[in-house]
C-alpha positions in Angstrom: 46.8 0.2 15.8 47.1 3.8 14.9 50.6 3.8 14.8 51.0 0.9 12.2 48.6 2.9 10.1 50.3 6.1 10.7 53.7 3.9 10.0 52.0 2.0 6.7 50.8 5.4 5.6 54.6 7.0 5.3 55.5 4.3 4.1 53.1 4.4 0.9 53.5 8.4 0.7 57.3 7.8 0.5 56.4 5.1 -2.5 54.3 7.1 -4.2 57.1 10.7 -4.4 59.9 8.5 -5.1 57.6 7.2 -7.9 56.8 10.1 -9.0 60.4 11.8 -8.7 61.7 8.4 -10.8 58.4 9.3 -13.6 59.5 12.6 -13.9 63.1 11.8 -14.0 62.7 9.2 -16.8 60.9 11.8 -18.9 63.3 14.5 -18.8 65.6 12.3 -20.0 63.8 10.7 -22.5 62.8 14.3 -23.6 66.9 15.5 -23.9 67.1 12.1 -25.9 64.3 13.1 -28.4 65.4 16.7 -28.5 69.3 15.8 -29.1 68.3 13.6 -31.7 66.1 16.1 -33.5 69.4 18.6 -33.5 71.4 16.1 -35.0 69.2 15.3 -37.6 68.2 18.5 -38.5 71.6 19.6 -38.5 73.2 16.7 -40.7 70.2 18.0 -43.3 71.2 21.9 -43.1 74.8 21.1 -43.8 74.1 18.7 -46.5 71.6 21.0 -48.1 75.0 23.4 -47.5 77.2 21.8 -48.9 74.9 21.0 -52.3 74.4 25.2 -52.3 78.1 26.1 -52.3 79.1 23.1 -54.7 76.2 24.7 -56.8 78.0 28.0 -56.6 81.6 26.5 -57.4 80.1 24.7 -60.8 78.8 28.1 -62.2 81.2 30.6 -59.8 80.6 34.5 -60.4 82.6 37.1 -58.4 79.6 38.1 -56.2 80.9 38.4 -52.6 77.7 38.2 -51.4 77.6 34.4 -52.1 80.9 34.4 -50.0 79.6 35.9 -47.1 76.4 34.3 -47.2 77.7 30.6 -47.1 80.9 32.3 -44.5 77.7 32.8 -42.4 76.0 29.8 -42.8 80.0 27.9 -42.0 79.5 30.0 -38.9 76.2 28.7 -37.9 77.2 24.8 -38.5 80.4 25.7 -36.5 78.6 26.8 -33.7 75.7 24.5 -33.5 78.5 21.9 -33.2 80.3 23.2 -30.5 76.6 23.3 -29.1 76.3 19.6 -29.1 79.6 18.8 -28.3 79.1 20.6 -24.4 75.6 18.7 -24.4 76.0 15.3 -25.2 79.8 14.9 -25.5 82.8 15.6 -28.0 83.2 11.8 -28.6 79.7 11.2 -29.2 79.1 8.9 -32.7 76.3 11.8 -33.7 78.8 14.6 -33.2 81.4 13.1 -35.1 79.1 12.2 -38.1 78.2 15.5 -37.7 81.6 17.0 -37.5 82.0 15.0 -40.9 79.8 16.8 -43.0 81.0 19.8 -41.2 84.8 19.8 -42.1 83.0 18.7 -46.5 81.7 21.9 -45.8 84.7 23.8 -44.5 86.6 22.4 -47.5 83.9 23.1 -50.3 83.9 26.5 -48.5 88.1 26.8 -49.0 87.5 26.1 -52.3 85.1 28.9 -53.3 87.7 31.8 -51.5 90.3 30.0 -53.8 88.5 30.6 -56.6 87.8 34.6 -55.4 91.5 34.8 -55.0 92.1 33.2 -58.4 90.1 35.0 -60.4 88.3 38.0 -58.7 91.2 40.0 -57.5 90.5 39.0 -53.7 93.4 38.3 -51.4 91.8 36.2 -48.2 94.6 34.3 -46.0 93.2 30.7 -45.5 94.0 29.0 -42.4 93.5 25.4 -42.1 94.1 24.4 -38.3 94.2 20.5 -37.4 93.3 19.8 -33.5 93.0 17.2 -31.3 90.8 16.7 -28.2 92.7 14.1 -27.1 96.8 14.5 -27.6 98.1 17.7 -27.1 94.6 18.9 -26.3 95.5 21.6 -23.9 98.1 23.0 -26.8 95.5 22.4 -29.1 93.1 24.8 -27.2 95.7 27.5 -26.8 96.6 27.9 -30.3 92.7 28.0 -31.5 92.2 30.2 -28.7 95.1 32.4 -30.7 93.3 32.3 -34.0 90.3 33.0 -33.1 91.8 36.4 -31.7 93.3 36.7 -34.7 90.2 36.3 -36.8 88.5 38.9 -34.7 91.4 41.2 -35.4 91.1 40.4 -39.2 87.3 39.2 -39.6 86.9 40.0 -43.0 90.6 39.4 -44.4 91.1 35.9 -43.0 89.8 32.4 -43.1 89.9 29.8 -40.6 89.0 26.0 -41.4 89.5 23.6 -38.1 89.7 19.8 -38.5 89.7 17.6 -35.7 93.0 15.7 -36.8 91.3 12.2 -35.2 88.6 12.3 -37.1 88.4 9.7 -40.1 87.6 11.7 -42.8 87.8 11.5 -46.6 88.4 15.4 -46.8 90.8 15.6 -43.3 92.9 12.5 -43.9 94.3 13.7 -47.5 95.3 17.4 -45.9 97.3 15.1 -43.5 98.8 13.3 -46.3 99.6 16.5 -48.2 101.1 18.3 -46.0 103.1 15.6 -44.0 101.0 16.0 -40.6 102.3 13.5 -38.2 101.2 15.7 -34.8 98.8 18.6 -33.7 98.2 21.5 -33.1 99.2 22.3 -36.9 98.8 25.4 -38.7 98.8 25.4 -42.4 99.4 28.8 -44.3 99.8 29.0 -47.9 101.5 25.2 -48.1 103.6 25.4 -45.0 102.9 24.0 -42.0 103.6 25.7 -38.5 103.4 25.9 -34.6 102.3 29.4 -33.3 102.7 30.1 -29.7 101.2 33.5 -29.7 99.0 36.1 -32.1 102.6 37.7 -33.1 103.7 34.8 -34.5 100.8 34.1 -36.5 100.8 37.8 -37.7 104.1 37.3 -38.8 103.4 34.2 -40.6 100.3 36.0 -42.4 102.2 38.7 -43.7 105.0 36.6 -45.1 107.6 37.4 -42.3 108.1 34.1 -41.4 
């Protein structure tokens, strides 16, 4: 008799963890859910909120570089938020990519102002648009971002950077690739051309017109 209640009694114990193991389980996960969400849709209100500041500063554009820098900080922020919640809930993820959407309007309305410094305030920034693919030729992909971001280190304040993933369906990605002929990635556009790099040589070349 004592050893069917000692028996019964295990068996409820075991009931009752694995119950309680499943419980707190569930709620972790429900909690990354909850907090995902919330980065996402903060996020997609930050950019557009961004994107309305710098299309602000294009309609009545001064030559104050602050304005430059401020929303080149606040490009660099987005960027990196992204790449946050691509390693926790997945490159492919439909919120990343709506994400990366807004992200790439305000990469372009970004390009747009150092035009205009260029243009009309004496300023001479290289801009770099880079289209990537985590998909085909994503391991070449990799390698030449890996080189401009060297490169940008190198030159932080001379040169600008603008990556587009090349797979994304975009009304501001899919006319570059029109423009400029893009068929295949990694691509490298500089000052209309487009190019391959293999190393930060080539691309210094390239920069300073030797190519």
């Amino acid at each position: 008799m004592l050893k069917e209640m000692d028996y019964t009694a295990r068996v409820i114990l075991s009931f009752f963890i694995a119950t309680v193991i499943f419980i707190v389980i569930f709620s972790l996960a429900s909690s990354a859910v909850h907090y995902n969400l919330d980065l996402t849709t903060k996020g997609n209100a930050h950019i557009t909120r961004y994107i309305a500041e710098i299309g602000a500063s294009l309609e009545n554009f001064s030559c104050e570089e602050d304005l430059l820098y401020e929303a080149s900080s606040k490009l660099d922020e987005v960027g990196g938020n992204i790449g946050f919640l691509e390693t926790k809930i997945g490159k492919n993820d439909p919120r990343v990519l709506a994400q990366k959407k807004l992200y790439s309007e305000l990469e372009f309305r970004h390009s747009q102002m150092v035009d205009n410094f260029n243009a009309g305030c004496g300023t001479n920034f290289t801009k770099i648009f880079f289209l990537y693919s985590n998909t085909d030729g994503k391991d070449e992909s990799e390698i030449t971002g890996y080189i401009l971001s060297a490169y940008k280190r190198v030159h932080p304040a001379e040169v600008m950077v603008y990556s587009f993933d090349y797979n994304l369906e975009s009304d501001i990605i899919n006319p570059i690739k029109s423009e400029y002929n893009i068929t295949n990635v990694p691509a490298v556009i500089i000052r209309g051309r487009n190019f391959r790099i293999s190393n930060i040589n080539d691309l210094g070349g390239i920069v300073q017109g030797d190519s």
